[in-house]
C-alpha positions in Angstrom: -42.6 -257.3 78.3 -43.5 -255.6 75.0 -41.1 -253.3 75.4 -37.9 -255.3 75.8 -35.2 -255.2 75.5 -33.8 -251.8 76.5 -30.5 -250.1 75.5 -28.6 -248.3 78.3 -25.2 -246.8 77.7 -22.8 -244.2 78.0 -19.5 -243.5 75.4 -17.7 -246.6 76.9 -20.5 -248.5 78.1 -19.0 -249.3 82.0 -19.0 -246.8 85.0 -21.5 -244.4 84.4 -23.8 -247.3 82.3 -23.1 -249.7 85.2 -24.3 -247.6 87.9 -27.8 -246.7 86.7 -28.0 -250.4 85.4 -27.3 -251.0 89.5 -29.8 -248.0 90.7 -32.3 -250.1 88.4 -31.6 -253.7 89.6 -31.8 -252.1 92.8 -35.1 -251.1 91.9 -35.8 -255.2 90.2 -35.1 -256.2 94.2 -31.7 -257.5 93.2 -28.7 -258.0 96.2 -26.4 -255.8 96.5 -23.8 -258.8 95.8 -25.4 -259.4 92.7 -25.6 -256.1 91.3 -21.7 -256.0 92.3 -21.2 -259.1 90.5 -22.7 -257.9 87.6 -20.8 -254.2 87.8 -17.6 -256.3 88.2 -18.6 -258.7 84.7 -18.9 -255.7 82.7 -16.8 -253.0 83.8 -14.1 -255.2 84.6 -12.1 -252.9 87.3 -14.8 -251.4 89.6 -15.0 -247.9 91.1 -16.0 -247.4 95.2 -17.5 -244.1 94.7 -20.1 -246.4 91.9 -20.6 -249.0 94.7 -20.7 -246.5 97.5 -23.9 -244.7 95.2 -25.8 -248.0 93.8 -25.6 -249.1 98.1 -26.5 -245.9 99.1 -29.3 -245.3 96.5 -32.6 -245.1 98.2 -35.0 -247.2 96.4 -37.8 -245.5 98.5 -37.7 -241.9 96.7 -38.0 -243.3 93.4 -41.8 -243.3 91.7 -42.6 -245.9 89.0 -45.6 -244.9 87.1 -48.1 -247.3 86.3 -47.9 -246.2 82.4 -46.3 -248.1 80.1 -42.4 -246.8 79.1 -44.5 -246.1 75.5 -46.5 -243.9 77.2 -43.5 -242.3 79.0 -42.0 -241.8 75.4 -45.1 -240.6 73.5 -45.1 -238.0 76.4 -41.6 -237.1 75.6 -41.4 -236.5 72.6 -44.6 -234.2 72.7 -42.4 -232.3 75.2 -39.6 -232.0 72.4 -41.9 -231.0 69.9 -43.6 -228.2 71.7 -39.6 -227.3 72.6 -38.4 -227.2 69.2 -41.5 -225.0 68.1 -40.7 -222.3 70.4 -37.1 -222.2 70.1 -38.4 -222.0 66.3 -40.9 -219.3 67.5 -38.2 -217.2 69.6 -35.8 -217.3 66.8 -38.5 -215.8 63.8 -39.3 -213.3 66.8 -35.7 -212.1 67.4 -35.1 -212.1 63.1 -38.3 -210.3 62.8 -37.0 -207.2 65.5 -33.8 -207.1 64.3 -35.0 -206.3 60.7 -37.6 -204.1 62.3 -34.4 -202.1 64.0 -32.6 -202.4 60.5 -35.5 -200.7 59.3 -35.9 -198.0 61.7 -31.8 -197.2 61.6 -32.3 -197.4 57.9 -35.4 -194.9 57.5 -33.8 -192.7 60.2 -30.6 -191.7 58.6 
């Protein structure tokens, strides 16, 4: 419990935040009543097609590792990093050609 609590939300914090925060007490073993009740407390006016998902959400599919959400994180943000160094890469290769071209056109002429 370490890790508590969480922040879910989306730009008005009611549909989209309420139906994953359904999925997930779906997950917890909650009713379906109660996760409605709870939709209904926070989003004030419901929406069927967010019901009709969160019912129809199959519990089943989903794997919960057994690592911690920290580990989960750490993982993550490894995965940016290595992103961010290749876009970084990719970009000094494309800067690097075009000057190489510039150079060529330039010698060329």
């Amino acid at each position: 419990r370490r890790h508590y609590p969480v922040l879910v939300s989306c730009q008005l914090g009611r549909h989209k935040t309420g139906m994953v925060i359904g999925c997930l007490r779906k997950l917890q073993g909650w009713s379906l009543s109660s996760i409605f009740a709870e939709y209904q407390r926070y989003a004030g006016k419901t929406r069927v097609q967010n019901e009709q998902f969160i019912e129809l959400f199959d519990r089943d599919l989903v794997l919960i590792p057994r690592e911690s959400p920290a580990v989960w994180f750490t993982r993550l943000r490894e995965v940016q990093h290595r992103i961010v160094e290749s876009k970084q890469s990719t970009k000094q290769e494309q800067e690097q050609q075009r000057e190489e071209e510039g150079v060529e056109k330039g010698g060329g002429g």
